[in-house]
C-alpha positions as CSV (number, residue, x, y, z in Angstrom):
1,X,43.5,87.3,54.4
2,X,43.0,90.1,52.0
3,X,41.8,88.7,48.8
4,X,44.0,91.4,46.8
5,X,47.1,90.4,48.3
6,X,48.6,86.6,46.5
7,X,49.0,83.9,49.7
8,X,52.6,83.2,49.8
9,X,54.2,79.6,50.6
10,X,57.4,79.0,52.3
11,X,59.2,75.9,51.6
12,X,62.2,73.7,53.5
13,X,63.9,71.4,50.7
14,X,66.2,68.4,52.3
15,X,67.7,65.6,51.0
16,X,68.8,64.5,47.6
17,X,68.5,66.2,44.2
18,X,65.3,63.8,43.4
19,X,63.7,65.9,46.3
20,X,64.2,69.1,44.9
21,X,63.3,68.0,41.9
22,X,59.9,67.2,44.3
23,X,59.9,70.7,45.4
24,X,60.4,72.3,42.0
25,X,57.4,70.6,40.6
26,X,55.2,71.5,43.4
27,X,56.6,75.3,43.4
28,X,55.5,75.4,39.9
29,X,52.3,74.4,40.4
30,X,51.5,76.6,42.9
31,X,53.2,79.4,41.4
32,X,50.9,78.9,38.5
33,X,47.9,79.2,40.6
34,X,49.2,82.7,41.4
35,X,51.1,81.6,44.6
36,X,54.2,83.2,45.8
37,X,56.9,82.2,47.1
38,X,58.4,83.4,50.4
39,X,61.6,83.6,51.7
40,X,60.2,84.3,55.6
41,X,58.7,82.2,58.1
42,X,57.1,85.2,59.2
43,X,55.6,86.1,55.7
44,X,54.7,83.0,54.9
45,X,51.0,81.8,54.9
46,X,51.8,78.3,54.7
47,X,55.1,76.3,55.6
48,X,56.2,73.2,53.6
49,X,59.0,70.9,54.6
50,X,60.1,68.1,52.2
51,X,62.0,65.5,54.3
52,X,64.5,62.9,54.1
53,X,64.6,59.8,55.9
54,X,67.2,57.6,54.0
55,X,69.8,58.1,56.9
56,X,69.4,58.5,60.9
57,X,70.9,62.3,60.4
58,X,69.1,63.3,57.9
59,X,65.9,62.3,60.1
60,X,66.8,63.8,63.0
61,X,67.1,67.4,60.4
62,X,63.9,66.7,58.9
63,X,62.3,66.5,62.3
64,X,64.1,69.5,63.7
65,X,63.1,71.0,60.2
66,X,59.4,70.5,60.8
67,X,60.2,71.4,64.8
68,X,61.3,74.9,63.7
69,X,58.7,75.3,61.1
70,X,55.8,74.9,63.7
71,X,57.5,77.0,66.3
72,X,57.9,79.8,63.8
73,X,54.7,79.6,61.3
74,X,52.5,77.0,62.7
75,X,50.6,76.3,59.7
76,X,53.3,73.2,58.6
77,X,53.0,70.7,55.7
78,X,55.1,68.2,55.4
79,X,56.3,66.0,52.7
80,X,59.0,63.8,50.6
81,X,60.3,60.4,52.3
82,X,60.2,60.8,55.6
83,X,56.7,60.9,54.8
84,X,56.0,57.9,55.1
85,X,56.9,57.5,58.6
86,X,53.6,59.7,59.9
87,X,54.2,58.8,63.4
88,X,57.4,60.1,63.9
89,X,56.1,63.2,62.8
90,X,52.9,63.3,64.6
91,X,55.1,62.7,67.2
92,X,57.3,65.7,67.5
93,X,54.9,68.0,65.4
94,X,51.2,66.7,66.3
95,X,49.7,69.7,65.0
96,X,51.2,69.5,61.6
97,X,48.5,69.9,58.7
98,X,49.2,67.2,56.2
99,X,51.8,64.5,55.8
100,X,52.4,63.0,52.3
101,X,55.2,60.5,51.1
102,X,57.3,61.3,47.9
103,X,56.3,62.7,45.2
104,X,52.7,63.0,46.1
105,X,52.4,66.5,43.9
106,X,48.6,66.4,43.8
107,X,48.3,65.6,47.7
108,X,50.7,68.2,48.5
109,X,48.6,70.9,46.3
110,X,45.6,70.2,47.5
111,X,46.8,70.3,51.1
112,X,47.9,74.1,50.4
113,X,44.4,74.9,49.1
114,X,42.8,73.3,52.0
115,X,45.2,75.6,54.3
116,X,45.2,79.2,51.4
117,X,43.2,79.1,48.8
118,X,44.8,80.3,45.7
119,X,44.1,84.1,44.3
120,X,44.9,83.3,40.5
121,X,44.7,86.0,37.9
122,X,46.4,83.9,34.4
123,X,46.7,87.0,33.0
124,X,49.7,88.3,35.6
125,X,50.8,85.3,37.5
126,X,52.2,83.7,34.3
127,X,55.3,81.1,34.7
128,X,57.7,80.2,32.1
129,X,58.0,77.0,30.4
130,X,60.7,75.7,32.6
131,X,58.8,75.7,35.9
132,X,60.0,77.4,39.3
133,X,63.4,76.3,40.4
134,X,65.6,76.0,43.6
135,X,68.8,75.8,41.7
136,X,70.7,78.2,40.1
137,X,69.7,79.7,36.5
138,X,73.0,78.4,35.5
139,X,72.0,74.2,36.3
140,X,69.4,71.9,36.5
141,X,68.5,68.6,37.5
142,X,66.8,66.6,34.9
143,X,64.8,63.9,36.7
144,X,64.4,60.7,34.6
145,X,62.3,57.8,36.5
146,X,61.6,57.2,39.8
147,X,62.0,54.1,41.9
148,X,64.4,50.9,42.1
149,X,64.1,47.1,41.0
150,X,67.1,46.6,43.1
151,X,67.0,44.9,46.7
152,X,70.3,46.0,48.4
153,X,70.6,45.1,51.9
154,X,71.5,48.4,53.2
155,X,68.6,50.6,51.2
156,X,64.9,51.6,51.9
157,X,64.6,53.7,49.0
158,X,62.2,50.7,47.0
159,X,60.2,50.4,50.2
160,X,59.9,54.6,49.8
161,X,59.8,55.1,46.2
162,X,58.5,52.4,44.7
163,X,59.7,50.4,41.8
164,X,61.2,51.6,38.6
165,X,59.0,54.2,37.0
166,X,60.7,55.7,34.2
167,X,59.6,58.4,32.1
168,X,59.3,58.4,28.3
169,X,62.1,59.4,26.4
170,X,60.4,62.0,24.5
171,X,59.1,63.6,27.9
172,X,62.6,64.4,29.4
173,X,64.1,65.1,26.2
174,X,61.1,67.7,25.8
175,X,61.6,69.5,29.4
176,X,65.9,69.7,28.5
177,X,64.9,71.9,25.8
178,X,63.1,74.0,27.9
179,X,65.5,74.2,30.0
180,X,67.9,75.1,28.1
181,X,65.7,78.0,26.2
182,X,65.6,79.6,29.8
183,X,69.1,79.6,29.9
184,X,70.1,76.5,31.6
185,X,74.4,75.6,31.0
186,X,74.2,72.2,32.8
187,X,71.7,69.8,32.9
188,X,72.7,66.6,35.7
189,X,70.7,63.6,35.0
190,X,69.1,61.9,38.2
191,X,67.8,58.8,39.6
192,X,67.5,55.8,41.9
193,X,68.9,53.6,39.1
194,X,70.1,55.7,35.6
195,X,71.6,53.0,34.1
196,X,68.0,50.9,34.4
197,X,66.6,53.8,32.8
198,X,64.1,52.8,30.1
199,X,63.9,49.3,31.2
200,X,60.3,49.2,32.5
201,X,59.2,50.7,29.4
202,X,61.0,47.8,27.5
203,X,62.7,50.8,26.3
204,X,60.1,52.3,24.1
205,X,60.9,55.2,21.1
206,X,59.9,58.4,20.7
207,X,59.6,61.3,18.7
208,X,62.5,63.6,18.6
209,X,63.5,66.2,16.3
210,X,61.7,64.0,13.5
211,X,63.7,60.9,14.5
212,X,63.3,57.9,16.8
213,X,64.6,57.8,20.1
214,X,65.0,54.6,22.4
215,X,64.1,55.4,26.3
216,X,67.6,54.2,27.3
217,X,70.5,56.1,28.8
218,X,72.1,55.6,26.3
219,X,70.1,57.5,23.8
220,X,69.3,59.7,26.3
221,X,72.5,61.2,26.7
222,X,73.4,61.0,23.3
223,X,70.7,63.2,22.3
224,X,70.6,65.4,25.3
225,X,74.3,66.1,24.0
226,X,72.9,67.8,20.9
227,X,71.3,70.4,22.8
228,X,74.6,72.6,23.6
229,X,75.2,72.5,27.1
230,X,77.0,70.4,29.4
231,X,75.7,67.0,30.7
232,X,76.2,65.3,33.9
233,X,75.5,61.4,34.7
234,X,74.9,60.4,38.6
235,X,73.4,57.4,40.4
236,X,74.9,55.2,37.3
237,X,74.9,51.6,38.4
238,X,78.2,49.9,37.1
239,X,76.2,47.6,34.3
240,X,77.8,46.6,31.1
241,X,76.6,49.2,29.0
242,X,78.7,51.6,31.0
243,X,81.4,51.3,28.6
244,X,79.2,53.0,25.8
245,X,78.6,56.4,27.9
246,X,82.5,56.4,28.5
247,X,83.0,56.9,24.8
248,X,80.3,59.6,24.4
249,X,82.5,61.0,26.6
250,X,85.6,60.7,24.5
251,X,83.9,62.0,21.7
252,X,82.3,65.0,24.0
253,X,79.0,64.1,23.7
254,X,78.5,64.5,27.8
255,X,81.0,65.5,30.6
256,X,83.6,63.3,31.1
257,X,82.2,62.8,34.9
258,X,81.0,59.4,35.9
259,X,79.1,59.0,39.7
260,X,78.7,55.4,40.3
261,X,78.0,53.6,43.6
262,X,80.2,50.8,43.8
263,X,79.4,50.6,47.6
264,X,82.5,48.2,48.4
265,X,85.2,46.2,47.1
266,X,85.0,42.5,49.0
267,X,83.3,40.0,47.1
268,X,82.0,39.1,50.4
269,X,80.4,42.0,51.8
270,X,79.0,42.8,47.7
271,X,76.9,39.4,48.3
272,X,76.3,40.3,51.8
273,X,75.0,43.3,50.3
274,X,73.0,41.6,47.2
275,X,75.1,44.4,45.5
276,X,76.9,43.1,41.6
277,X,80.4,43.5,40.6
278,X,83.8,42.3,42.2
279,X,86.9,44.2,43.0
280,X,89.2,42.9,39.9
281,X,86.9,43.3,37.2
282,X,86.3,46.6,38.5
283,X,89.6,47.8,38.4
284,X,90.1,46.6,35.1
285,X,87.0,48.1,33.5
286,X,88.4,51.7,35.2
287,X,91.6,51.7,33.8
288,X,89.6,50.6,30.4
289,X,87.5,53.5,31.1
290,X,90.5,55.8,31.8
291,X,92.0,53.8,28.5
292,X,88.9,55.4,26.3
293,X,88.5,59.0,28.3
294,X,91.4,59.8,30.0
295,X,89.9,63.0,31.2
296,X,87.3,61.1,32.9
297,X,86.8,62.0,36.5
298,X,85.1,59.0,38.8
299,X,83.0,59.7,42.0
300,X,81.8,56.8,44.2
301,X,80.0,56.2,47.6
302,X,80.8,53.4,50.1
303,X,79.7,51.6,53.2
304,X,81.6,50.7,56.5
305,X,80.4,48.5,59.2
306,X,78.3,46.6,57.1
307,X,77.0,43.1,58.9
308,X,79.6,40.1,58.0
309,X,82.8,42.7,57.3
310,X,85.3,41.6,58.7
311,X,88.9,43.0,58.8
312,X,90.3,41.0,55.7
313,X,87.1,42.8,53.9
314,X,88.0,46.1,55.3
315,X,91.2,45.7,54.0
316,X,90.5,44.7,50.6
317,X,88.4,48.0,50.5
318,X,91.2,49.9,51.8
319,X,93.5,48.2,48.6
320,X,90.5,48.7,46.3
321,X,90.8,52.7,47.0
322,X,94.4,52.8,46.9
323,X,94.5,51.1,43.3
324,X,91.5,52.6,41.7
325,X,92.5,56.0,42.2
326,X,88.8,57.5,42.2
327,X,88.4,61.4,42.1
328,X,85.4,61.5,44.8
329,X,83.9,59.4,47.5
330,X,82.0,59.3,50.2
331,X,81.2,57.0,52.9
332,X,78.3,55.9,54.8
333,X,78.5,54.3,58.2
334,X,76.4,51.1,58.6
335,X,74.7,52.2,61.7
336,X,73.3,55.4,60.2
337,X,71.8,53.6,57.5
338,X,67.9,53.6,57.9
339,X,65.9,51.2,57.2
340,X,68.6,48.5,56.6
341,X,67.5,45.2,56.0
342,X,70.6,43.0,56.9
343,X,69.6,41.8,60.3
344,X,69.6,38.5,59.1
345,X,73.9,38.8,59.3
346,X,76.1,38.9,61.4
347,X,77.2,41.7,63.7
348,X,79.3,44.3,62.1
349,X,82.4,45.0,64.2
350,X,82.8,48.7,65.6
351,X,81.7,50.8,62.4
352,X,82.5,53.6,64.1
353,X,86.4,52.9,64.6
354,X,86.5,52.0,60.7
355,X,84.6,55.3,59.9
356,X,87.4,57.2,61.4
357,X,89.9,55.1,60.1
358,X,88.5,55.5,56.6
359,X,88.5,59.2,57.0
360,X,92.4,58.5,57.9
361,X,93.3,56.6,55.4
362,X,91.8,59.2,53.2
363,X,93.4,61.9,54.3
């Protein structure tokens, strides 16, 4: 390679917004090092693909992802949660360079420099304060911890990610403001668990704008709602302290926008699931929530076909969605769940029939 010319690195993003977030901080590094970024196979020196593996389909793309990449480029490094099933990859894409879980920054780096050494000059290959980013200039996603305490049935992400790793207040708060000098309108604040934010960190202060700050989510968005632009809460588990984000929403602190997993409605399948809540107290806390924020919209992700539902379960589901009234959802069908640890029940019954009949109902 001629030493004058900068290597350039072509990258395959898939998954959730905690991925890109992955790819974004790895981009910035190696943009820093006087890396560029291509938008070719063909120009590219170096290929990366950051997987998925949390469902069968998203899999399958990730290995068809890192398929492609080798067919076109050949020089393929692959990384984010699919990861961590090297076989699989090995598999389909022996000839692969490097394979590194989630974010595994430093690995993924390194394995660059091992396949292009970087031609940095500081002087020209400068990047701003807010990193390289995927998104548009208009959004970002703010990344607050990573990991879960949880131990849902249906999930592999604790097994992937680890436990809850959250990062201090003062950090995050630190990188908004950067974005938002760049030019950032919307920041949406991401996690496994955003309502456990803090937690590990026995929800430590910090510094901010000459005042203390609690690493809670809380304070987080209450002083991320200072800074001028619009905020967005997702992956919100429905705890208690719920109730206080609805009323910095009222007051229009943060967008009145609330994306919160409830998974399913039946008591039954929720302790099948090892999953909190129950279907009346659910309904009543929305209407309360609708009570303090009437502009509040409500998205929410499900799961058919789980082991143990049964039709009465289904049903109650089916009622649950009907009375709730939620803006958004989306549904998962218990077969394409990866990494599922509910063997232990009993069979589900045809997930696939209530998948379609869910997409019914919904229509």
């Amino acid at each position: 390679m001629d030493k004058k010319i900068a290597p350039k690195v072509g990258i395959i993003s898939l998954g959730c917004p905690k991925a890109l977030v992955d790819s974004e901080r790895i981009l910035t590094k190696l943009a820093a090092e006087g890396y560029e970024i291509s938008e070719s196979y063909e120009d590219a020196n170096v290929v990366l693909v950051n997987t998925c593996g949390f469902i069968d389909s998203a899999r399958q793309e990730s290995l068809e992802a890192i398929r492609e990449a080798m067919a076109e480029n050949g020089q393929v490094i692959v990384t984010g949660c699919l990861g961590l099933d090297e076989a699989a990859i090995r598999e389909v894409a022996p000839g692969v360079l490097s394979v590194t879980g989630p974010h595994q920054y430093e690995q993924v780096v390194a394995a660059v420099h091992d396949a292009v050494p970087p031609m940095h000059d500081p002087y020209i290959d400068l990047v701003g304060p807010e990193g390289m980013k995927l998104t548009p200039r208009h959004y970002s996603y703010l990344k607050i911890s990573e990991g879960c305490n949880h131990s849902c049935k249906f999930c592999i992400i604790p097994d992937i990610r680890g436990k809850l790793n959250s990062r201090p207040v003062g950090e995050v708060l630190a990188e908004a403001e950067r974005l938002v000098d760049s030019g950032v309108k919307e920041l949406l604040v991401i996690s496994q668990d955003t309502s456990a934010y803090g937690l590990d960190l026995k929800y430590a202060e910090s510094n901010w704008r000459g005042k203390p700050v609690k690493t809670d989510m809380y304070n987080l968005a209450n002083a991320l709602g200072d800074l001028g632009v619009w905020v967005r809460m997702h992956y919100v588990y429905p705890y208690p302290h719920v109730d206080q984000m609805i009323e910095l929403m009222a007051q229009g602190k943060i967008l009145p926008f609330l994306d919160i997993p409830f998974q399913h409605a039946s008591p039954s399948v929720l302790k099948n699931m090892r999953r909190p809540a129950h279907k009346e107290k659910l309904l009543e806390r929305i209407d309360r929530w609708r009570e303090i924020c009437p502009e509040i919209a409500i998205r929410s992700t499900f799961i058919v076909g789980f082991p143990g539902e049964t039709e009465q379960d289904f049903e109650i589901l089916l009622n649950f969605l009907q009375d709730a009234q939620l803006d958004r959802v989306g549904c998962f069908q218990y077969d394409n769940i990866e990494g599922a640890q509910a063997n232990d029940l009993p069979d589900h019954v045809d997930a696939e029939d209530k998948l379609t009949r869910w997409e019914r109902f919904m229509e």
